[in-house]
N, CA, C and O atoms as CSV, one atom per row, in Angstrom:
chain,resi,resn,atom,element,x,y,z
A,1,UNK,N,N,18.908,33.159,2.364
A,1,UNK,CA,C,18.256,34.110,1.481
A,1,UNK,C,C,18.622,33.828,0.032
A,1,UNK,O,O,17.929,34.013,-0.969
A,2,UNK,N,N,19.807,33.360,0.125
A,2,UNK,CA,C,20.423,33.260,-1.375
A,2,UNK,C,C,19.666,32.191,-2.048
A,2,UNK,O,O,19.389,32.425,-3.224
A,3,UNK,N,N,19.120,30.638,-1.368
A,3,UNK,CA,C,17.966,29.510,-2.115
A,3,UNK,C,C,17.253,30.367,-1.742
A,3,UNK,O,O,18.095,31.021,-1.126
A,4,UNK,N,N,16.101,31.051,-1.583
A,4,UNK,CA,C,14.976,31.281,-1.610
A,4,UNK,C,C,14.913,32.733,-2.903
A,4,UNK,O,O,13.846,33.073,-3.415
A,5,UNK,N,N,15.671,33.116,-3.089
A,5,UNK,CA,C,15.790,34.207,-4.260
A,5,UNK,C,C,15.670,35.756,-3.753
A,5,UNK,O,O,15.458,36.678,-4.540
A,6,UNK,N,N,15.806,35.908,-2.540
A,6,UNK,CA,C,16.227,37.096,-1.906
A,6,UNK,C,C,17.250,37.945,-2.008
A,6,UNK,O,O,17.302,39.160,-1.816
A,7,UNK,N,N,18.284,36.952,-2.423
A,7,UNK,CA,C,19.543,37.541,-2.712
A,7,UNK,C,C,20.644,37.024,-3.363
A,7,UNK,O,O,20.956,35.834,-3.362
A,8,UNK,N,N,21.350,38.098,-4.029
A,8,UNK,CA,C,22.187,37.486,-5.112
A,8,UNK,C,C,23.851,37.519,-4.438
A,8,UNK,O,O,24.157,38.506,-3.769
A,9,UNK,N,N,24.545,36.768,-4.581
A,9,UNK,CA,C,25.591,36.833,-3.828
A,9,UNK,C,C,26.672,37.667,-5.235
A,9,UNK,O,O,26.627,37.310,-6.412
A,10,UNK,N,N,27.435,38.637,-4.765
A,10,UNK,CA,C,28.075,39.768,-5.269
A,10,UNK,C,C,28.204,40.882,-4.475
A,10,UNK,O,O,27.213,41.521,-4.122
A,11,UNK,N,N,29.579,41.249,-4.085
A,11,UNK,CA,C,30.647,41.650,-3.500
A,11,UNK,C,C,29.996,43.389,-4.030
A,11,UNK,O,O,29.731,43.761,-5.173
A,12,UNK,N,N,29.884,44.245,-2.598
A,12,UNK,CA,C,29.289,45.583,-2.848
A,12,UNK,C,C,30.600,46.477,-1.719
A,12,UNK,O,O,30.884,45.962,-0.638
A,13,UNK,N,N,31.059,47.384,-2.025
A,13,UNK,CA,C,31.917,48.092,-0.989
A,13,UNK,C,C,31.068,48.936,-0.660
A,13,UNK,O,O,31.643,49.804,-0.003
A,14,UNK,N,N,29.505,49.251,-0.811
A,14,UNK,CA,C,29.018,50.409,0.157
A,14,UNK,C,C,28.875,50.355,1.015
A,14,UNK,O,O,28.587,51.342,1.692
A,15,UNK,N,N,29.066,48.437,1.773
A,15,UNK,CA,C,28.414,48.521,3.042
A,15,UNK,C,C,29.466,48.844,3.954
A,15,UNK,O,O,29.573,48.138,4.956
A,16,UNK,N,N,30.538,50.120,3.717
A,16,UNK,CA,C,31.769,49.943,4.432
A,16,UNK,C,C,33.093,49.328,4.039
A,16,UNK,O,O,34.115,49.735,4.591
A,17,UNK,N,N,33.152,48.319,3.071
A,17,UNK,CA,C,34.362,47.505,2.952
A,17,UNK,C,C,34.478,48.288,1.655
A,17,UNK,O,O,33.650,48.908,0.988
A,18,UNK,N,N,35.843,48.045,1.512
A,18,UNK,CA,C,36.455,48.658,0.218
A,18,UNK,C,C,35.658,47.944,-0.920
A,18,UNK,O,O,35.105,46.844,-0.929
A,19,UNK,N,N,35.776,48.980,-1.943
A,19,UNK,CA,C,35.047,48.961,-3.634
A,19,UNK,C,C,36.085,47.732,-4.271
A,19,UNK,O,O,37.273,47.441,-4.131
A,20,UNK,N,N,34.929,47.194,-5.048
A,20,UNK,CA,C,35.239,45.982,-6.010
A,20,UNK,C,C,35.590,46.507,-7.278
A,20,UNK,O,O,34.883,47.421,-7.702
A,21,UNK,N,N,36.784,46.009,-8.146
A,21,UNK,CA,C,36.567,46.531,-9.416
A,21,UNK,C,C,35.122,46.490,-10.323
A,21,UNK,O,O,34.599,47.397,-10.971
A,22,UNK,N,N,34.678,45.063,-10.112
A,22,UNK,CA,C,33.202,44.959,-10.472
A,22,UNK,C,C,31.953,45.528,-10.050
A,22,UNK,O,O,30.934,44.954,-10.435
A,23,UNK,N,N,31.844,46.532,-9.343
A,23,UNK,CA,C,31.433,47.077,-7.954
A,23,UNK,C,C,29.987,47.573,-8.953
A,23,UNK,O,O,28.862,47.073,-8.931
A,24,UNK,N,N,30.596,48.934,-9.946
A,24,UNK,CA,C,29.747,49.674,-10.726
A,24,UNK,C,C,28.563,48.629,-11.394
A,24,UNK,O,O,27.344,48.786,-11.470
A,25,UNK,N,N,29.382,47.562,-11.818
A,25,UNK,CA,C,28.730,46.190,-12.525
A,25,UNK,C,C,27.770,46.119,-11.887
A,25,UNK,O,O,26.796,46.841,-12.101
A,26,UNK,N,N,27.816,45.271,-10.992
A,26,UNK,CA,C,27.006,45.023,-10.000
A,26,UNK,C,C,26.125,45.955,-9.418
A,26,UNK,O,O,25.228,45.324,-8.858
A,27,UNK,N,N,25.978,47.128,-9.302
A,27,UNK,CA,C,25.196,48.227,-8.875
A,27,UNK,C,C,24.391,48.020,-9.901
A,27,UNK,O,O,23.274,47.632,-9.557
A,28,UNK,N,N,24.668,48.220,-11.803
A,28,UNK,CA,C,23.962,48.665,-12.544
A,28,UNK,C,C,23.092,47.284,-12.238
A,28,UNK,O,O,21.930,47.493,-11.891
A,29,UNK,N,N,23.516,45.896,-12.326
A,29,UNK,CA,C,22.675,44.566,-12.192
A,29,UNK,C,C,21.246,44.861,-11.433
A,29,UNK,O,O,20.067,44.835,-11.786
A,30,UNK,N,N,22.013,45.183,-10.093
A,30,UNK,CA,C,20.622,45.275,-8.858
A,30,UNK,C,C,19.941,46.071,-9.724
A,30,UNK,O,O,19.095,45.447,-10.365
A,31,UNK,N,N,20.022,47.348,-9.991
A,31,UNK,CA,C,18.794,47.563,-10.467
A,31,UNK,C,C,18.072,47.619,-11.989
A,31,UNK,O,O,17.471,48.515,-12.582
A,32,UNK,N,N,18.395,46.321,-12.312
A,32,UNK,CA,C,18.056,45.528,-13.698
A,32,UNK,C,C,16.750,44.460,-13.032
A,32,UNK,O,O,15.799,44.041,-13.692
A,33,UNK,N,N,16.979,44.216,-11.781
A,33,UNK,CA,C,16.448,43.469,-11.042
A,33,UNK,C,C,15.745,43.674,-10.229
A,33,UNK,O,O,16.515,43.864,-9.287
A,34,UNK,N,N,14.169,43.858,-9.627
A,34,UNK,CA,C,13.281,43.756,-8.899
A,34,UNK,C,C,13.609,42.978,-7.923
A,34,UNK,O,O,13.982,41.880,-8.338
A,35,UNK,N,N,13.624,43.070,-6.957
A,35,UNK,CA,C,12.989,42.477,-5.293
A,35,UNK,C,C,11.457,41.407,-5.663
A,35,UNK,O,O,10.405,41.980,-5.946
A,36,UNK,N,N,11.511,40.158,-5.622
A,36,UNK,CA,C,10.575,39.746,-5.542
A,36,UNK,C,C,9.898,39.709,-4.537
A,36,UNK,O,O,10.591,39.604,-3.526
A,37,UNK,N,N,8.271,39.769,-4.266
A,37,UNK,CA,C,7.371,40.145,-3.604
A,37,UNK,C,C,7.579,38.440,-2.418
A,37,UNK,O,O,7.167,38.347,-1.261
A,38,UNK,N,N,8.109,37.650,-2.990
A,38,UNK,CA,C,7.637,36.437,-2.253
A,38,UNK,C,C,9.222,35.670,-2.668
A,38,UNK,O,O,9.713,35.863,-3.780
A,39,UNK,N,N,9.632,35.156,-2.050
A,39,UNK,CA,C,10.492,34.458,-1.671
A,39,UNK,C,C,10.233,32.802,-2.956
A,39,UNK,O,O,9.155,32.219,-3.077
A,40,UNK,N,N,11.505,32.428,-3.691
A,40,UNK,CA,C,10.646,31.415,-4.634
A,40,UNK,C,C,10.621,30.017,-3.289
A,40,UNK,O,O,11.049,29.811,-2.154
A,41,UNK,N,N,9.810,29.336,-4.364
A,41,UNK,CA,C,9.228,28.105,-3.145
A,41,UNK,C,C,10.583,27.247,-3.371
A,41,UNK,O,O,11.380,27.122,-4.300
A,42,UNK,N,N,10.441,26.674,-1.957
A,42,UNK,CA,C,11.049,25.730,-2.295
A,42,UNK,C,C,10.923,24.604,-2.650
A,42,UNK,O,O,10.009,23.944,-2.154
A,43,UNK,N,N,11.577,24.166,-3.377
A,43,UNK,CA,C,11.811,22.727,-4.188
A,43,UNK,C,C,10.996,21.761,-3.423
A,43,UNK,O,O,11.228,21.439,-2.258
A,44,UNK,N,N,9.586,21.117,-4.487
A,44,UNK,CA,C,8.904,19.799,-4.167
A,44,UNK,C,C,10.187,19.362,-3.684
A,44,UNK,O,O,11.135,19.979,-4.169
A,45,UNK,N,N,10.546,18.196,-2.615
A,45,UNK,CA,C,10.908,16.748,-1.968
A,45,UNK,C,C,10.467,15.666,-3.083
A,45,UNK,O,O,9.296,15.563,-3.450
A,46,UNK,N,N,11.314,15.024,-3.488
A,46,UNK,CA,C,11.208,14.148,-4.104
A,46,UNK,C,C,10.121,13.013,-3.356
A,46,UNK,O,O,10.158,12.794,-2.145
A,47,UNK,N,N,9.163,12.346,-4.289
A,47,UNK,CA,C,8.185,11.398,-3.710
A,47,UNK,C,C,8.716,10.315,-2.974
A,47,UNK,O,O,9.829,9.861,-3.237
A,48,UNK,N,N,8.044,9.895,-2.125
A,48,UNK,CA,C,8.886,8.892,-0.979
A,48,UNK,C,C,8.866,7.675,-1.785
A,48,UNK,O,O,8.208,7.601,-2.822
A,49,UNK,N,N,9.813,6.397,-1.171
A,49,UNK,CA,C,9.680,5.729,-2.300
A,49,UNK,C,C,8.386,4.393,-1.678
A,49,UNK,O,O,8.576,4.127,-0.491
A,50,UNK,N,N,7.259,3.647,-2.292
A,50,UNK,CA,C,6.138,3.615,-1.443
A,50,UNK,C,C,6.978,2.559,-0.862
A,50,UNK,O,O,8.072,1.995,-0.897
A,51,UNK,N,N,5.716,2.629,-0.258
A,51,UNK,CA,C,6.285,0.638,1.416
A,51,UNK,C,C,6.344,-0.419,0.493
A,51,UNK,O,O,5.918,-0.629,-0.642
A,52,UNK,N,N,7.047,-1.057,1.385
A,52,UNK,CA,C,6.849,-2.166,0.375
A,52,UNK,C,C,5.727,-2.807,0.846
A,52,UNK,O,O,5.241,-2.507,1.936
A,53,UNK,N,N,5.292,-3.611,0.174
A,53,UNK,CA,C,3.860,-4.489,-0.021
A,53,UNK,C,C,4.002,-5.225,0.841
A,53,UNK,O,O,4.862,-6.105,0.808
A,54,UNK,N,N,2.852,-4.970,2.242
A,54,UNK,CA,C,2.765,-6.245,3.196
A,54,UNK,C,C,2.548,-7.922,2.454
A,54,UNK,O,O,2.350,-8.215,1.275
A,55,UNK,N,N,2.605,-8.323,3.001
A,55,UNK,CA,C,3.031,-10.245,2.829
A,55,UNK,C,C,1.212,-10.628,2.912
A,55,UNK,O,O,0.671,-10.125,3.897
A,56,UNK,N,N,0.420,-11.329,2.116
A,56,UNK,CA,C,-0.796,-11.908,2.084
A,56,UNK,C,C,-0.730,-12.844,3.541
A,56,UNK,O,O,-0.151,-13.929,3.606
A,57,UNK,N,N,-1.233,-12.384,4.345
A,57,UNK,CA,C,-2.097,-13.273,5.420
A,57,UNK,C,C,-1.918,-14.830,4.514
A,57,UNK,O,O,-1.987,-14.918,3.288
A,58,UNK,N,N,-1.747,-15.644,5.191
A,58,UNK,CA,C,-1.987,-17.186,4.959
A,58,UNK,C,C,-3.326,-17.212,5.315
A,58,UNK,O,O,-3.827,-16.739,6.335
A,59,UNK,N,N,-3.866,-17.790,4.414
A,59,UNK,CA,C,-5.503,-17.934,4.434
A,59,UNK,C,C,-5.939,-19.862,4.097
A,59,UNK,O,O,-5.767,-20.310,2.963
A,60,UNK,N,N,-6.269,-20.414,4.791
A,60,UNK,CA,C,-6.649,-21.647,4.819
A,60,UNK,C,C,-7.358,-21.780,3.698
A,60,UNK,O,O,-8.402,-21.129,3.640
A,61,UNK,N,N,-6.979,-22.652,2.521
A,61,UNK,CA,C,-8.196,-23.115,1.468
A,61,UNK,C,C,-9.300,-23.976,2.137
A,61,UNK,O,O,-9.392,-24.871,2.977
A,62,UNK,N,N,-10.402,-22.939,0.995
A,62,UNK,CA,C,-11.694,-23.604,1.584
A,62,UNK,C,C,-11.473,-25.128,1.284
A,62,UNK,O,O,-10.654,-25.506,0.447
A,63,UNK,N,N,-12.102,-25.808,1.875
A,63,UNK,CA,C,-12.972,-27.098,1.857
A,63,UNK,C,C,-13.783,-27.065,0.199
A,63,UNK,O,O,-14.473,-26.157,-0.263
A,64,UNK,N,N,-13.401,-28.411,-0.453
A,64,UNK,CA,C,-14.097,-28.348,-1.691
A,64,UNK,C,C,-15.704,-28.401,-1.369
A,64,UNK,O,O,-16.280,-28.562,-0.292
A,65,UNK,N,N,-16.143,-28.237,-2.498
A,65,UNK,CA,C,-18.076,-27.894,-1.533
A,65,UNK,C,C,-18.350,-29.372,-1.906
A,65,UNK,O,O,-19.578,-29.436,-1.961
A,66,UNK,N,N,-17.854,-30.558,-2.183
A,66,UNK,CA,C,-18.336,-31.793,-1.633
A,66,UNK,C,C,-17.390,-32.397,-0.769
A,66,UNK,O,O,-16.483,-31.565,-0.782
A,67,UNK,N,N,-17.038,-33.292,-0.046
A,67,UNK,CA,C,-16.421,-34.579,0.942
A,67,UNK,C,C,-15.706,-34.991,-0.761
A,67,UNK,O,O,-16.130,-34.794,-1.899
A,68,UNK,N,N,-14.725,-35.495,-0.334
A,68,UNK,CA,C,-14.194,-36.577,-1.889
A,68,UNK,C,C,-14.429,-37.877,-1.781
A,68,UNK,O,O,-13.561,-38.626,-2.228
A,69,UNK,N,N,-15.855,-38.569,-1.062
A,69,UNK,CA,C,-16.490,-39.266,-1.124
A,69,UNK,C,C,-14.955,-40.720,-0.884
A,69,UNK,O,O,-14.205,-41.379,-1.605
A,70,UNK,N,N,-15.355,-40.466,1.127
A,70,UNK,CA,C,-14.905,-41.428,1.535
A,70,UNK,C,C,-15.878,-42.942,1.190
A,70,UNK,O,O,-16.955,-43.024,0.599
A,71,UNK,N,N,-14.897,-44.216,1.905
A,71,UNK,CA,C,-14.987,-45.227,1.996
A,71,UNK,C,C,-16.435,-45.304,2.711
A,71,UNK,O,O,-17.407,-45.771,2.118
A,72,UNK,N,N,-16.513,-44.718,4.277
A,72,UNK,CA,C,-17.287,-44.805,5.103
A,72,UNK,C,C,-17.822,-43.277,5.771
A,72,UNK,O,O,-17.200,-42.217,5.845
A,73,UNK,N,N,-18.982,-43.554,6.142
A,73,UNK,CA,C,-19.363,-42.310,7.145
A,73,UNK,C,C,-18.172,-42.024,8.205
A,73,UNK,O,O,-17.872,-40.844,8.384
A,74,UNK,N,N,-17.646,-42.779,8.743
A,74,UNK,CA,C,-16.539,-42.845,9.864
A,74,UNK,C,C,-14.971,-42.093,9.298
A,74,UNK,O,O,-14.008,-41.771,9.994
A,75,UNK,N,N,-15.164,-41.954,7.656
A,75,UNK,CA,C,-13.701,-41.596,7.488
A,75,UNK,C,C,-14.085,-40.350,7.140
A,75,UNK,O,O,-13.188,-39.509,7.099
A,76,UNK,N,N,-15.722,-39.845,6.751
A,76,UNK,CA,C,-15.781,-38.137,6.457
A,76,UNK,C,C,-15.648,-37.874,7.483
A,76,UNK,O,O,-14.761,-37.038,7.651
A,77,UNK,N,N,-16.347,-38.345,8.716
A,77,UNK,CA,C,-16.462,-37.638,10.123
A,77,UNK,C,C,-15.243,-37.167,10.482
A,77,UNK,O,O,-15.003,-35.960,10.540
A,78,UNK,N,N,-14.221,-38.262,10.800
A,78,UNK,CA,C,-13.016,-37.615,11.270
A,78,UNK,C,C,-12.143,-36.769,10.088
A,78,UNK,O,O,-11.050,-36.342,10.459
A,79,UNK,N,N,-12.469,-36.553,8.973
A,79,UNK,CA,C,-12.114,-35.739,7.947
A,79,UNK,C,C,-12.848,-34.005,7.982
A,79,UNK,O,O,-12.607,-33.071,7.217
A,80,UNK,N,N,-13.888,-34.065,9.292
A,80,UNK,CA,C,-14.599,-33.173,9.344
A,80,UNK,C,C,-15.367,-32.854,8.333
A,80,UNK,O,O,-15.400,-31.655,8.056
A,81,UNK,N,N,-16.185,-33.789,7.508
A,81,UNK,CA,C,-17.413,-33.534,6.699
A,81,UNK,C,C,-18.441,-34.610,7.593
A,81,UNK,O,O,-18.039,-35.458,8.390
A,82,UNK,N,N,-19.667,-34.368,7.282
A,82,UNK,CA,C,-20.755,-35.468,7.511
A,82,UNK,C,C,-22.224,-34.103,7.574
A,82,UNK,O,O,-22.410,-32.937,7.226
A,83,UNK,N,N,-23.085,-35.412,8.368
A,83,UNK,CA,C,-24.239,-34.555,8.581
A,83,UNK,C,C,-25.008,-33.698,6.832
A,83,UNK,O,O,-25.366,-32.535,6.649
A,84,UNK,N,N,-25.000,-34.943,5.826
A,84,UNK,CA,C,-25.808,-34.835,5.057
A,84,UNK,C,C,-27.207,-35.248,4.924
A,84,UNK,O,O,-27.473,-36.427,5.160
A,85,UNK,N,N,-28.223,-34.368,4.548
A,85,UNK,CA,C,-29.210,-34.540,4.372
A,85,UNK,C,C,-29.551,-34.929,3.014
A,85,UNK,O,O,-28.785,-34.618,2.101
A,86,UNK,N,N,-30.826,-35.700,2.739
A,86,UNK,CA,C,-31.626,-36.266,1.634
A,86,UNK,C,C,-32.547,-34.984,1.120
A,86,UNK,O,O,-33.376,-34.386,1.805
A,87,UNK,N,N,-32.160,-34.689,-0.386
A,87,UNK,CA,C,-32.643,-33.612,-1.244
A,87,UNK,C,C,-31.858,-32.273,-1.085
A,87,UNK,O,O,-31.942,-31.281,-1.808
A,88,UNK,N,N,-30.911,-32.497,0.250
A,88,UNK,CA,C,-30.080,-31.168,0.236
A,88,UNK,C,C,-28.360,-31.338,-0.247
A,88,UNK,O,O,-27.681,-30.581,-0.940
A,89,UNK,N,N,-28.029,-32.509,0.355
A,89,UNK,CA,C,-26.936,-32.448,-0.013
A,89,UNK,C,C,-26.273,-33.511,-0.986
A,89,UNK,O,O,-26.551,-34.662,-0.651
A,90,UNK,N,N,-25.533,-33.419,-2.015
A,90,UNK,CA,C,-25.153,-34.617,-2.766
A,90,UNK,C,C,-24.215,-35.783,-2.066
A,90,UNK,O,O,-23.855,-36.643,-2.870
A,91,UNK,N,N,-23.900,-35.906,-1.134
A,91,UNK,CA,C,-23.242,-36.401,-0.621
A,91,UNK,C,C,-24.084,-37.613,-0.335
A,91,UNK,O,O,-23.834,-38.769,-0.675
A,92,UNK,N,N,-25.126,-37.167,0.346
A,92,UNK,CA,C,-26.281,-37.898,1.062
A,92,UNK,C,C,-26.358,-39.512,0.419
A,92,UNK,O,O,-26.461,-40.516,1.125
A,93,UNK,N,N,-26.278,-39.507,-1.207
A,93,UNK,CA,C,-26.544,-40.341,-2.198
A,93,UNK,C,C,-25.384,-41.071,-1.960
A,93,UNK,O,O,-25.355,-42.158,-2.538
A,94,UNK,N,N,-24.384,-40.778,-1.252
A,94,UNK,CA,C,-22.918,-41.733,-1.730
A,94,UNK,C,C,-22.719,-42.561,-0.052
A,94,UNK,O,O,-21.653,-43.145,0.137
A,95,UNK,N,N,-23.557,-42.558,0.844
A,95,UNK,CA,C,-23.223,-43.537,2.045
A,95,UNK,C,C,-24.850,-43.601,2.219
A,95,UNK,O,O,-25.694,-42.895,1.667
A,96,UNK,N,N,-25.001,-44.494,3.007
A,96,UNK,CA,C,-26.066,-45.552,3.492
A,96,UNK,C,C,-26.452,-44.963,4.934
A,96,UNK,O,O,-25.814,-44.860,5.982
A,97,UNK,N,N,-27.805,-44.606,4.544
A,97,UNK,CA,C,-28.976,-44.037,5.720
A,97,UNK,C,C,-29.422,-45.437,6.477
A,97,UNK,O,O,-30.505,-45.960,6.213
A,98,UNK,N,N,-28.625,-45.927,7.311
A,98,UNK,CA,C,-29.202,-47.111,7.676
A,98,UNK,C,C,-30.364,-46.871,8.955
A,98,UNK,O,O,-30.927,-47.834,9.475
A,99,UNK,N,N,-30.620,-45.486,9.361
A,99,UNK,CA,C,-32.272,-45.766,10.184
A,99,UNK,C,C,-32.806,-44.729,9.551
A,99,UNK,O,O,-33.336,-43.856,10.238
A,100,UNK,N,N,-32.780,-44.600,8.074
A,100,UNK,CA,C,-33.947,-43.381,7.303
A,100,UNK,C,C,-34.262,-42.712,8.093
A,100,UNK,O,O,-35.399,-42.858,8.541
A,101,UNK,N,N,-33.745,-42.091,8.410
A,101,UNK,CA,C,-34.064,-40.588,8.566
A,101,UNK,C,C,-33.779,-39.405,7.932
A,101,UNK,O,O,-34.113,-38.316,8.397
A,102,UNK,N,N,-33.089,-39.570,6.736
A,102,UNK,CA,C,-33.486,-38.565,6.397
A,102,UNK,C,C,-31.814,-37.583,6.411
A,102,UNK,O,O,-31.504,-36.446,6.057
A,103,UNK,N,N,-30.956,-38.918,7.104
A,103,UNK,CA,C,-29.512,-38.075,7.318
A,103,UNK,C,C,-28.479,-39.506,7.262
A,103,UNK,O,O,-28.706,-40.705,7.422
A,104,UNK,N,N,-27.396,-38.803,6.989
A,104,UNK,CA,C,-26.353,-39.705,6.821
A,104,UNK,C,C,-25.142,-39.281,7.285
A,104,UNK,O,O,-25.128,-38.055,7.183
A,105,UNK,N,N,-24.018,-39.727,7.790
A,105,UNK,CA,C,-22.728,-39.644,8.401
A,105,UNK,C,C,-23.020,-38.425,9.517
A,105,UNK,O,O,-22.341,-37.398,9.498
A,106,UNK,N,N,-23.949,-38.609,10.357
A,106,UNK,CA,C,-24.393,-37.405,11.494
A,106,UNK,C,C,-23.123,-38.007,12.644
A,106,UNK,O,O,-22.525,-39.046,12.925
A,107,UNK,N,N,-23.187,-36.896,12.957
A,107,UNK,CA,C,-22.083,-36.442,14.085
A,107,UNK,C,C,-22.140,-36.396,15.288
A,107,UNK,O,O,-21.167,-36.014,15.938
């Protein structure tokens, strides 16, 4: 009662126990003082302190958007590029369509 503001701690002999020299004091206090209707709040909790910051996922870098223009069709392939087309891809221009069609380092 005493944190919430219900009550003031000071020594009263009416409730039975012998009188305080300060006794009168204290009588005149209480009623200097109202009974509050509501109990005071208690004290916000200090803010938690936040999480710490999960760790970024490892994320694979993309693939540059051309091949770095191997030697041969045979060294994009196993580099996992190929399969360029003529007018679509720039690549197309840097190895040899040897049955025109229209594609180069196909897979």
């Amino acid at each position: 009662m005493l944190s919430t503001g219900w009550a003031i701690a000071r020594y009263n002999g009416r409730d039975g126990y012998g009188t305080h020299p300060l006794q009168s004091e204290y009588i005149g206090l209480d009623g200097e003082h109202e009974m509050p209707a509501q109990p005071a709040a208690e004290p916000e909790p200090a803010p938690a302190e936040p999480a710490p910051a999960e760790p970024m996922p490892f994320v694979e870098p993309a693939a540059p958007a051309t091949d770095p223009q191997f030697r041969t069709c045979g060294e994009a392939n196993d580099n996992g590029y190929g399969d360029y087309q003529a007018g679509v891809d720039p690549e197309y221009n840097w190895y040899q369509d040897r049955d025109n069609d229209g594609w180069v380092c196909e897979r």
